[in-house]
N, C-alpha and C positions, 0 to 999 in steps of 0.2 A: 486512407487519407481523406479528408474532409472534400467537403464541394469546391472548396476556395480555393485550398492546391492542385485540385486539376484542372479547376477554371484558368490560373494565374499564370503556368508554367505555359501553354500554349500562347496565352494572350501576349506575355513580355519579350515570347521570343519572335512573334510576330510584328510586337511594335518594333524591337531592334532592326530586324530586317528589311521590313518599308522605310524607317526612319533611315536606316543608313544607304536604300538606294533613291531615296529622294535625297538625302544629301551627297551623293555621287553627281545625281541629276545636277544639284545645282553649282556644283564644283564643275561642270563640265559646260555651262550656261544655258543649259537646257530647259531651268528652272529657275524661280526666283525665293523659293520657301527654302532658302540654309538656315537661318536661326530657326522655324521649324524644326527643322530638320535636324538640328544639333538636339533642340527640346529634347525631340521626340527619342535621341541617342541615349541623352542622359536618365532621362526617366526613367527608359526601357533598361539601359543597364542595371539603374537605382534598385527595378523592379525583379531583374535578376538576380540580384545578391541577395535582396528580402529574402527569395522564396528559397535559394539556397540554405541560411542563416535558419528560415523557417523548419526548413525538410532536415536541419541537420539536429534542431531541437527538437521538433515532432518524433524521429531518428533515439536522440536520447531518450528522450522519456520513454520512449517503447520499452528501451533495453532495460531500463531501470525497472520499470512495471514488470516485465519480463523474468528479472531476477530475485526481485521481490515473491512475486508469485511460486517461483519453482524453489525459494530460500526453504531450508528445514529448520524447525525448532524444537526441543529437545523441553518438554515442560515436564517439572518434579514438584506432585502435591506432595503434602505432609500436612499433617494431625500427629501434635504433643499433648501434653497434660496430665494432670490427675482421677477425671475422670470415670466413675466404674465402667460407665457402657456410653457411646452415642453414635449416634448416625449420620455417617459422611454421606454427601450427594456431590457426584463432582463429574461433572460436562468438559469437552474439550470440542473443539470445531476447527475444519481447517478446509480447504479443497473443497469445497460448496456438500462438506458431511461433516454430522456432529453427533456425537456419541458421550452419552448419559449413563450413568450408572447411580445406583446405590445401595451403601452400605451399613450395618448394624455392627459396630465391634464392640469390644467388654475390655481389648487390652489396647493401650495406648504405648509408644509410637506407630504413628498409620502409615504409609507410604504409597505411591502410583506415579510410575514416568510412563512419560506417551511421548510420542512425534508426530507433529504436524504441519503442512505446509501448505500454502495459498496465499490469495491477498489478503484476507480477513480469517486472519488465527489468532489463536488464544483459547479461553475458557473460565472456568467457573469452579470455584471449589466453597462449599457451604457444608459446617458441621456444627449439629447442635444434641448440647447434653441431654440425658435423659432423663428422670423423675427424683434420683437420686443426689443430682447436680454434678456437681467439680467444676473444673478451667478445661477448659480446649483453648488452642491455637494453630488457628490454620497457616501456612507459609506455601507460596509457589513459586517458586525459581523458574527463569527461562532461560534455555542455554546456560545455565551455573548461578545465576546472577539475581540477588529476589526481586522479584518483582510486588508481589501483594501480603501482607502480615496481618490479621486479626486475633486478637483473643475477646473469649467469651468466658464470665464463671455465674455459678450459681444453675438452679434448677431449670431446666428448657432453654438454655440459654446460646445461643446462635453467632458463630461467629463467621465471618463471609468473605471470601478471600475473591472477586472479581473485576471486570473491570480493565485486565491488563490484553495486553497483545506480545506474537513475538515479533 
């Protein structure tokens, strides 16, 4: 919890309880600060529902961040085309690790599922023809659903599927 909500929580409930026995004091005429006294009521409540309202949003977000972080995602490269030969390079990262490979195929459709999960997932898929040429088209789905489509034709030609998250 930040500096503010531990500073706040003790101070508000400190002002409620001076304020309300000075304004006991002055219900009882022992005193003459009631509108004080009332102030320092209403504030100190005001001041108590902020941090409540606060701690209950600060509360949320955590959970969210939380479930976000422990979420799994299900990511599915693919490489099509006509192609004779080329070579896929395809990175995935998730959970503060990330993992690189690459490869040289000759037969096209290409395929790779992985799962990962953290705050920052996703990855990277990059395939380009070789001296021969043809098309390539890279595609990656997350969780079933595409997320990135490139096609590339001709000789050396690179098609780049990144960019996405799950």
């Amino acid at each position: 919890m930040p500096l503010i909500g531990v500073v706040a929580w003790p101070l508000v409930i400190i002002g409620l309880i001076l304020s309300s026995i000075g304004l006991s004091r002055a219900r009882r005429g022992k005193a003459t600060n009631k509108g004080l006294s009332i102030a320092g009521v209403v504030v100190s409540a005001v001041g108590l529902v902020i941090c409540i309202l606060w701690l209950t949003a600060f509360g949320n977000a955590a959970n969210e961040v939380d479930k976000e972080a422990n979420r799994e995602v299900a990511i599915h490269y693919e490489v099509t085309g006509d192609a004779p030969n080329a070579t896929i390079s395809y990175t995935t990262y998730g959970d503060g690790t990330t993992s690189t490979s690459e490869e040289n195929v000759t037969e096209l459709p290409w395929s790779k599922d992985f799962t990962t999960k953290g705050l920052f997932k996703g990855g990277n898929l990059t395939v380009m023809t070789g001296g021969d040429g043809g098309s390539v088209t890279c595609t990656v789905a997350v969780d079933g659903e595409d997320a990135k489509t490139s096609t590339a034709n001709g000789q050396f030609a690179t098609a780049t599927c990144d960019g996405f998250g799950g």
